[in-house]
N, C-alpha and C positions, 0 to 999 in steps of 0.2 A: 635600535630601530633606525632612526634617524635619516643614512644615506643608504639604505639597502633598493627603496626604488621613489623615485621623482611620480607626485599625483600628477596623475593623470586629468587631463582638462576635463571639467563637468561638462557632460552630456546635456543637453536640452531632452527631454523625454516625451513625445507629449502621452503616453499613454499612463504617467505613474502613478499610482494610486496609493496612498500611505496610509496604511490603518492606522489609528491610534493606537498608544500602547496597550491601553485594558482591554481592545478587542484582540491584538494580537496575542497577550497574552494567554485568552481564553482558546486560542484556536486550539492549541496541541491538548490540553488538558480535558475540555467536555465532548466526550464522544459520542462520542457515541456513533387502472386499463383493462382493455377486455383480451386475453391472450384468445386465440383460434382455436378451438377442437382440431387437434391436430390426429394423422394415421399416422404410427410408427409402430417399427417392427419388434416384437416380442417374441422370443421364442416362435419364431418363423410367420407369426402369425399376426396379422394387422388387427392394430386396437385402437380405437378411441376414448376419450375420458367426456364424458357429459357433464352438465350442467349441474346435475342434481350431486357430481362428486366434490364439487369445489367449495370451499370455506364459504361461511356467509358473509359476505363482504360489504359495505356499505349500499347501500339500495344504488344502485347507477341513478333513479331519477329521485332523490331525498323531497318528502313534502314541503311543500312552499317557504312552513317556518322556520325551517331546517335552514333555509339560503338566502344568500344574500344578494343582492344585482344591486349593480350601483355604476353611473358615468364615469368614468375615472380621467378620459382626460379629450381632446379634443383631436379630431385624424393627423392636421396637420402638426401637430405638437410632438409626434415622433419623425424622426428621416429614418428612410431603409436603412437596416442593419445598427438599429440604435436601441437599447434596452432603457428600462424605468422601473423603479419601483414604486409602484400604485398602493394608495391606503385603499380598500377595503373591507366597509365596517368594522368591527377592531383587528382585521389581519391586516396583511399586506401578502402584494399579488409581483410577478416580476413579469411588465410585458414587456414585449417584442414585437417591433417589426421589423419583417425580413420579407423581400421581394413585394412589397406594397400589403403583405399581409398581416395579421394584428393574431399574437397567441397568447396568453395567459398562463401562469404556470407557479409551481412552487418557487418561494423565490433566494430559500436557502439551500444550501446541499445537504443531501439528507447527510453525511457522511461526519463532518464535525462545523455543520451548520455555519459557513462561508457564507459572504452575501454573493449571490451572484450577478447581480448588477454591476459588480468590480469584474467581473469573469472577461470572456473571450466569445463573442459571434463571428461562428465561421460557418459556413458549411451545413447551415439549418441544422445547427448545435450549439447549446452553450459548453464553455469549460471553465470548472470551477479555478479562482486563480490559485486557491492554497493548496492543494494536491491532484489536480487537472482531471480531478471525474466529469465525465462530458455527457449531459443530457439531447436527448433528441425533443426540436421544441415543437415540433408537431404533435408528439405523442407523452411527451414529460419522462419517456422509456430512459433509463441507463445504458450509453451506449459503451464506454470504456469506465476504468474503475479509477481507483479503490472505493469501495464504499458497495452497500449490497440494496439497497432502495433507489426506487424513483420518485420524479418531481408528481405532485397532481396537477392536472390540466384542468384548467376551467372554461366555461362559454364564454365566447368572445359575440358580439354584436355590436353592427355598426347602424346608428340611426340618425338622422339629422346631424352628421358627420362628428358625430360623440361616438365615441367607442365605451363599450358596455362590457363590465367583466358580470357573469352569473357565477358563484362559489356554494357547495355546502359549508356552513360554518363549522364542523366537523374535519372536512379537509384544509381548510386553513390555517388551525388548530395542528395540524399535526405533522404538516411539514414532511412529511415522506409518505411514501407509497409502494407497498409490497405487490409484486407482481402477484395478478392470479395464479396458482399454482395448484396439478393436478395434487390428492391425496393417495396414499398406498392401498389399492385395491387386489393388490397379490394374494391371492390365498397360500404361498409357500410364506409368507411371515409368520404362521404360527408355529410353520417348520423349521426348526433352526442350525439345520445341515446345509441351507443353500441358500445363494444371492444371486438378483440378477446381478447386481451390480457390488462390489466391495470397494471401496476408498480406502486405502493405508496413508493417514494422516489426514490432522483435522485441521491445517490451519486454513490461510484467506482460497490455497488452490481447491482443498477437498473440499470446503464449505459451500466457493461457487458453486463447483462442478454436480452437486449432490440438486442446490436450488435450481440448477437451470437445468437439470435434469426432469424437476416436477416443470417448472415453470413450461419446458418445451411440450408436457403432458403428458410424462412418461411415469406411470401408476403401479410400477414394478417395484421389489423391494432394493434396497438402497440400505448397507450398511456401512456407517463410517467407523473405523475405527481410531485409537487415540494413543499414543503414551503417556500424555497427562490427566490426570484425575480429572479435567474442568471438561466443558463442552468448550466449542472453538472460542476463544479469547482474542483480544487485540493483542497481540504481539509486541509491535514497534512500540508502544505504549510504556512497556515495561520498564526499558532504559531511560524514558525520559520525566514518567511518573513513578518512581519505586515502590510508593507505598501505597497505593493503587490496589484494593482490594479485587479479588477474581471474581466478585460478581459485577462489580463495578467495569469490567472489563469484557463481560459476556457479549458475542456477535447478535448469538439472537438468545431470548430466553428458553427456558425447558418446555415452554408449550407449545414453542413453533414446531420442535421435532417430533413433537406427539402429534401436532393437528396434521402433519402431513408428512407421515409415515419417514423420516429419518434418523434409524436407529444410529446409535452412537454408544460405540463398546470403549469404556476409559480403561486406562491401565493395563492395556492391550496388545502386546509384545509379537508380532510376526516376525516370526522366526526361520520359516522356508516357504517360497513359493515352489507347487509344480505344476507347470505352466501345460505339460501335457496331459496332464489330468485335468487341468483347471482347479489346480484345488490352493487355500491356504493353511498354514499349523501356525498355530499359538505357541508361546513360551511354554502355559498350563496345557499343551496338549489338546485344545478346542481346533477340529478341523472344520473349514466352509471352504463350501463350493461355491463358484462363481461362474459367470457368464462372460462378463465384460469387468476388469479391472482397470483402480487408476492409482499409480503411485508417486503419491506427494508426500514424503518421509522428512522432507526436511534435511537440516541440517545438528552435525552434535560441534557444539565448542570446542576446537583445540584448548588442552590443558598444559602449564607449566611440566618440563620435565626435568628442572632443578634439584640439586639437593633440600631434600627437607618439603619437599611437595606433598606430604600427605599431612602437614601440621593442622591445625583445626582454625578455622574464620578467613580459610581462603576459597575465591567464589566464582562459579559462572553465571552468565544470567539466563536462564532460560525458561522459567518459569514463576509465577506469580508469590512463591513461596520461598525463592532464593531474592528476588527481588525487596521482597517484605524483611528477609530475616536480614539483607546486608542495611538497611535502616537501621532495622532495629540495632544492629551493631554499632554503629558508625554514630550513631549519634553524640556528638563531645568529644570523639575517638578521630584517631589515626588514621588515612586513609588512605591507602597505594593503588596507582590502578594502573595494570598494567596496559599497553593500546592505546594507542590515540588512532582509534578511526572513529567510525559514527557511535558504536554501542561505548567506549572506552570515555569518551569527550561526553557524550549525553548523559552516562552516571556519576562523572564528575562535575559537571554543572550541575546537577541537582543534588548535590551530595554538600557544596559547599556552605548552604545555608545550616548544615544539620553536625556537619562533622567540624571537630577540632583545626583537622588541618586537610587538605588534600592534595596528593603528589600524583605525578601520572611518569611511569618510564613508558619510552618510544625508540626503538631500532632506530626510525630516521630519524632525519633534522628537524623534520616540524612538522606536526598531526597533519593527517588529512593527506597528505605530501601528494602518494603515488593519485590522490583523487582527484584531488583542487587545485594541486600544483606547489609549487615552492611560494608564489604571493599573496593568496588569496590562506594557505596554511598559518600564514606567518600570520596574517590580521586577526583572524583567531585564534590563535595562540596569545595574542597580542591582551585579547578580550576574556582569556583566560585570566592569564597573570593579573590584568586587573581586577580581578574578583579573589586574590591569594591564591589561587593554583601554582604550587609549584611544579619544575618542567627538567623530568633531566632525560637528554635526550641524547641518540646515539650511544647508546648504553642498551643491554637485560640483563634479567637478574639471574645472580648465579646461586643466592642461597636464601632460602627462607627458614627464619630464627625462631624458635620457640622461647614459652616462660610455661613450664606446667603444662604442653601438649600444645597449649595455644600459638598463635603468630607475634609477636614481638618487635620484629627486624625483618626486613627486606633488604639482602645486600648485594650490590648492583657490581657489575662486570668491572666497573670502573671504579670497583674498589670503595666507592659509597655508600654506606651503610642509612638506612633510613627507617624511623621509626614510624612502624605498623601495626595500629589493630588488629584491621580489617582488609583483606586485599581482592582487589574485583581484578579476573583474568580476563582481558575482552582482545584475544590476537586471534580472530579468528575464526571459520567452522571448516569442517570436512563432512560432504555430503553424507548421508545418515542411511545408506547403502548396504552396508556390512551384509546383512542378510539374504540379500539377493544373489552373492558372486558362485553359488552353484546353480542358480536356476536357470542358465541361459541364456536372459534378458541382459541384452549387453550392456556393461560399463566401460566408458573411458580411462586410459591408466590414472585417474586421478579416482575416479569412483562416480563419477557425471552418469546419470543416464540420457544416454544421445536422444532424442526426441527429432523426426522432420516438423514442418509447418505446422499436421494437424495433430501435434501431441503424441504423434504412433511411437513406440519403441520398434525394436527391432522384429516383436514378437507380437503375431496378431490377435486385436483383441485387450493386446494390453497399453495404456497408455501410460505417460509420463508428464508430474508437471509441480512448477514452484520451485525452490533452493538446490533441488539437487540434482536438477535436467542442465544438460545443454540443447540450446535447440539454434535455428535459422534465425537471424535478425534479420527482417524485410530489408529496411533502410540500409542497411549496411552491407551491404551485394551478400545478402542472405550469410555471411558468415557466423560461425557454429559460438555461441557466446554462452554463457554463465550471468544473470543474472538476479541476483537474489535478495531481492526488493518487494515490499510488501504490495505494492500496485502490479508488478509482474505477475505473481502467483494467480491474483484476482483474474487476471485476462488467461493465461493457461489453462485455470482450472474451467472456466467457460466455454474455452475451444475444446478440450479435452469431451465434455459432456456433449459436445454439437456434433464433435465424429462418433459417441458412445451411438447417437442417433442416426447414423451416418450421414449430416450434413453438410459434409467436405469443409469447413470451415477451416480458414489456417491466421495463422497468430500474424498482427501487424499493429498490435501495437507499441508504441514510443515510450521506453522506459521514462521514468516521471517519479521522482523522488525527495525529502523532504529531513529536514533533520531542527531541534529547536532546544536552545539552548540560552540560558538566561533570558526567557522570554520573547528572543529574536529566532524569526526562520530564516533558515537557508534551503531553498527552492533549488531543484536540480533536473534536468531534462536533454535525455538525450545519451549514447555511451558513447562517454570520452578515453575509453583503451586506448592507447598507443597517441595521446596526444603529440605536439611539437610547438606547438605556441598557443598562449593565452593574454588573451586579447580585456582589456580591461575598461572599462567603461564607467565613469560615477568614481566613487572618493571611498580607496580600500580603508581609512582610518576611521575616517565615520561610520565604517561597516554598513553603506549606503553603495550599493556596486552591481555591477553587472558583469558576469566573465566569461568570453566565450573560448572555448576549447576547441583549435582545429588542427588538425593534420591538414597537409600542404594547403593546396588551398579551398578547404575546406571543414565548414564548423560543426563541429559533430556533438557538442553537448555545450550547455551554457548552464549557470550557476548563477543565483542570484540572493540580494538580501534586500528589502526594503527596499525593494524597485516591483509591485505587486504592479499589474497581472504578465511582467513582463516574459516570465517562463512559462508560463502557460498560453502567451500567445507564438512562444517560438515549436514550443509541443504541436503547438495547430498547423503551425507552416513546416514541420516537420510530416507529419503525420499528413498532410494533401499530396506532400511527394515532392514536393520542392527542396532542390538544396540552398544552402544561404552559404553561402560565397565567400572567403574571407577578406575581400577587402570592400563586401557591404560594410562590415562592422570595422574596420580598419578604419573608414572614415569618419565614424560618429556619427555618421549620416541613419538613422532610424526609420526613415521614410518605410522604407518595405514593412516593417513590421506593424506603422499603423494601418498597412490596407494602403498607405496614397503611393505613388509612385509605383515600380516595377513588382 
């Protein structure tokens, strides 16, 4: 390591905020208002959804005993745009004041319960610092994701210059808030030849897209369909928790999709669309007809195409049941893994605790390479090897060995041979496509479905969104991008549902991504494609750092560790429209980012 690069001077920060370990450790691991009667168009015909169709939801004004009011603190005791977390009665409240006014609110993210008192006020928003879901603080609404709830809002009053929060003790208790949402009053649901609406894929894009489809009060039927046996699950979750049981990973339970009509067909194989009949065909032969479609498929794993590829305990990770059985395997055993990007690097961090030994082969020189770059790669790598990860790199494998059918031996291009129980494949996915290339709807020569701003494919009516679209980056002079990030899909699948309505909506928001590995995150915001310099801030050895990624002169994505809420307040100055300059950050100079100076 030694002379590869001179630290960099410490930064003065003033905005840092440093969890403690036992909170950051919990982040990755526990996860977990009145909408409008709205007219939209159905079957040509204007609908509205009533009162009397909506869930019974907590009383809007809860009996006396029910709430709590309580002084929480004194007017001058906040300055604009300063937040606080307030005791009341045994909750806690997160105020705010912004613009001389005083709001009240949940005060974690409902998403995997962040304080957001560490968070980001910009823009009569907060944004969570550990994965940059951004609440609106007048309403507690969810304005950008990941994460499918919002905050509760409480009364605010000001009296003999005490500020007053009023809470049900009920919403204090519970920390998130499901938007009202209409229920299925379609009478073709008993019919089951036709949808309004059909979703091909269940994960964070079809899941939005189906809730903010009731949520905008659209009471039509809605069928999701699925290739996994589970209802929609956390995903990202898999690689970094393995043995993460599937219910323990469920989005919402089995009763949200009964109470408001989102059917969900598992194990569910679409195998032709045709687009001029509007119709879909199953694997088994089940045709549905649809209205409006939206295809978030996903993506499938590239697989090794070595000799000796079909031997038995070699793995991809793609669902809760491969996740589970490469534990089970690995346990005291051997462990190869091929990939060092996010998915390849997070099942070997969690794998070392449990397995004998663990090796990772990598084409490049150092994980992470084409993403973080050659320095910020090499520090984790660094933080590997210190936990016994072995690292042979610039190398793949050319044969996998058996004993009795099983894996044995992994033996590597460079003539290395290396013992293996269990081998996890992570180089990779190729959008999940196949099925479509007679239907019309166009693909990219890669298999991308193009998508413009508002999710449209090429063919009307149908939309595209999550791992396997390419669509318009705002920020980035709208160039045509691939991003296939569990916070992207969420905002797709959103916009995708606001044109199903036709409310012209188009995608802007700031990719925002996150990865956690022996306990430490690495925070990411912004796409750094075609970087040319990285710009390094704080101390890469201590894995205490900040790094900014820019083509000429300009920073287009920044990376972070143990510099909280520093990425999610560069997401916020991204996402207003402003660009950050490369020799802001060349200087050291931070100003801009706390708000003082330019």
């Amino acid at each position: 390591m030694g002379g590869c690069f001179s630290k960099p001077k410490p930064v003065e920060l003033k905005i840092e905020v440093v969890l403690p370990e036992k909170e950051r450790g919990k982040e990755e691991l526990s996860a977990s208002g009145k909408g409008s009667p709205r007219a939209y168009q159905g079957n040509g015909t204007a609908r509205h959804f009533h009162t009397e169709e909506r869930l019974p939801t907590p009383h809007p004004y809860p009996s006396p005993q029910d709430c709590v009011e309580a002084a929480v603190c004194h007017v001058k005791d906040l300055e604009n745009g300063q937040m606080r977390e307030v005791e009341l009665g045994w909750g806690k409240v997160l105020l705010v004041k912004d613009n001389g006014e005083f709001h009240a609110l949940g005060h974690k993210c409902p998403h995997y319960g962040a304080p957001l008192v560490k968070g980001v006020l910009s823009r009569g928003r907060v944004r969570c610092p550990w994965h940059g879901a951004c609440f609106n603080i007048s309403t507690g609404d969810l304005e950008d994701f990941p994460g499918l709830d919002s905050l509760h809002k409480f009364q605010v009053k000001i009296e003999k210059e005490k500020v007053y929060v009023r809470a049900s003790k009920q919403a204090l208790q519970l920390q998130r808030r499901t938007k009202v949402m209409a229920k299925c009053i379609s009478p073709s649901a008993g019919y089951s030849g036709s949808t309004n609406v059909l979703i091909v894929g269940a994960g964070a894009a079809g899941l939005v897209c189906a809730e903010t489809l009731r949520q905008e009060g659209f009471s039509d039927r809605i069928v999701l369909c699925t290739l996994d046996r589970h209802l929609p699950y956390d995903r990202p979750k898999l690689s970094k928790s393995l043995d993460t049981q599937p219910e323990q990973l469920a989005l919402r339970p089995k009763e949200f999709f009964r109470a408001y009509g989102i059917e969900v067909l598992t194990e569910a194989q679409v195998v032709t669309v045709d687009v001029r009949n509007k119709k879909v065909m199953f694997k088994d032969g089940f045709k549905l007809e649809y209205s409006k479609l939206l295809l978030a498929p996903g993506s499938s794993p590239k697989t090794l195409s070595c000799k000796g590829k079909e031997v038995e305990n070699v793995f991809t990770i793609r669902t809760p049941e491969d996740a589970n059985r490469v534990v089970r395997l690995a346990r005291g055993r051997n462990v190869v893994v091929v990939g060092a990007g996010f998915l390849g690097m997070e099942v070997a961090a969690y794998l070392t605790e449990k397995a004998h030994s663990v090796s990772v082969v990598e084409l490049e020189e150092t994980p992470f390479r084409r993403f973080l770059g050659e320095r910020v790669g090499r520090a984790l790598m660094k933080m590997f090897e210190n936990n016994r990860v072995k690292f042979y790199m610039q190398t793949e494998v050319s044969e996998l060995r058996a004993q009795e059918g099983k894996l044995k031996e992994v033996v590597l291009k460079s003539s290395k041979v290396v013992r293996a129980d269990v081998c996890v494949v992570g180089i990779g996915a190729v959008p999940a496509t196949g099925f479509l290339r007679q239907s019309g709807i166009g693909l990219d020569s890669r298999g991308f479905i193009p998508v413009n701003k508002m999710m449209q494919t090429n063919v009307p009516g149908v939309f595209a969104a999550g791992d396997a679209v390419t669509f318009p980056l705002a920020w980035r002079n709208n160039r045509k991008v691939n991003i296939p990030h569990w916070q992207m899909a969420h905002a797709q699948g959103r916009v995708a549902a606001q044109n199903m309505l036709a409310q012209e909506a188009e995608i802007s928001t700031v990719p925002y991504l996150w990865t956690a590995m022996f306990g430490k995150s690495l925070r990411y915001t912004g796409y750094g494609e075609g970087f040319d310099d990285v710009i390094i801030q704080g101390d890469l050895e201590e894995l205490k750092f900040v790094a900014f990624y820019t083509k000429s002169d300009e920073v287009i994505a920044v990376a972070s560790m143990n510099y909280d809420p520093i990425v999610s307040k560069v997401a916020e100055v991204l996402a207003s429209g402003r660009a950050i300059r490369k020799r802001e950050v060349e200087t050291g100079d931070m100003s801009w980012l706390t708000g003082k100076g330019s």
